[in-house]
C-alpha positions in Angstrom: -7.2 9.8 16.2 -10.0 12.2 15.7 -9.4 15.7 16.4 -5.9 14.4 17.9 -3.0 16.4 16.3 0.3 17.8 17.2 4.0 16.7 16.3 3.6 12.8 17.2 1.8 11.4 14.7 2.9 14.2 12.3 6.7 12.7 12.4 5.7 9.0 12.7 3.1 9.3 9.6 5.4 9.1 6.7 2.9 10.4 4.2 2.4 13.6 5.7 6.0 14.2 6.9 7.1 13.6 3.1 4.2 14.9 1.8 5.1 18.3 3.9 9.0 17.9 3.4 10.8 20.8 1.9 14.2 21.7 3.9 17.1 20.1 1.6 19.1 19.0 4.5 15.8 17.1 6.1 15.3 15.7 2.2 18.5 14.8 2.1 18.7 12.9 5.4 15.6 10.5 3.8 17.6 9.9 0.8 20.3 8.2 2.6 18.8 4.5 3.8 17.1 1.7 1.4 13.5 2.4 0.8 12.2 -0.6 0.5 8.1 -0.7 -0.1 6.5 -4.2 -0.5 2.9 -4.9 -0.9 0.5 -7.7 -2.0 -1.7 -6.8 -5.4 -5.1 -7.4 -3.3 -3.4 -6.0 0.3 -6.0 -3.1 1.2 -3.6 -1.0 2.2 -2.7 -0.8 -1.8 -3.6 2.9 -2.9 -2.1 4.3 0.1 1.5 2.5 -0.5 1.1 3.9 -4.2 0.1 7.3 -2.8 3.4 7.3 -0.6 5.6 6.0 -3.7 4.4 8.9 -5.8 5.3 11.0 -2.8 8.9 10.1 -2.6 9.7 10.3 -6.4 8.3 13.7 -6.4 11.2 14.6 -3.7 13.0 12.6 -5.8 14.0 10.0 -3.2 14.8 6.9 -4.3 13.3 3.4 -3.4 11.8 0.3 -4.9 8.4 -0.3 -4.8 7.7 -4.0 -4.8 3.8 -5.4 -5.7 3.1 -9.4 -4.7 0.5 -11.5 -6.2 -2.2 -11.7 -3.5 -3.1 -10.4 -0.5 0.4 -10.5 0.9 -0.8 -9.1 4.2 0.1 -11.6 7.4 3.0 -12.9 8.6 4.1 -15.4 6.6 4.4 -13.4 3.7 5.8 -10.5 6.0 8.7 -13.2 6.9 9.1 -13.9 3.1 9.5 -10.5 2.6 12.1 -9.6 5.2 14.5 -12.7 3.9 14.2 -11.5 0.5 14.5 -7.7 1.3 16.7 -6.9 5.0 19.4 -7.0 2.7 18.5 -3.8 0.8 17.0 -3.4 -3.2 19.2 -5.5 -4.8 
């Protein structure tokens, strides 16, 4: 996406929408649903999944952050993952 920028990938990247998030009404909207983020120990997408938790608890939105053993990154552990979680937190 180099030098590509205007509202799309703004609002469908959750790390800068949240990141950039002030309006209490907009805030409040994303505290509504289950945040649910999952993500294997050895996954490289790691740092940015902590990066986005630390996001939403400085807006103070709620949601579980879930670490696997592993790499945790392909489908079988994706359909683990949605039987355990679709549910919601608990």
């Amino acid at each position: 996406m180099r030098g590509y920028h205007d509202q799309n990938p703004y609002f469908n990247n959750p790390v800068e929408y949240i990141k950039n998030a002030h309006h209490p009404h907009h805030l409040a909207q994303v505290r509504q649903p289950d945040i649910i983020l999952v993500v294997g120990r050895n996954d490289p997408n790691f740092g940015h999944n902590q990066y986005f938790s630390t996001l939403l608890w400085e807006k103070n939105i709620w949601h579980a952050f879930r670490v696997w053993d592993g790499w945790a990154h392909d489908w079988p552990w994706w359909r683990h993952m949605l039987s355990l979680y679709i549910g919601g937190p608990d």
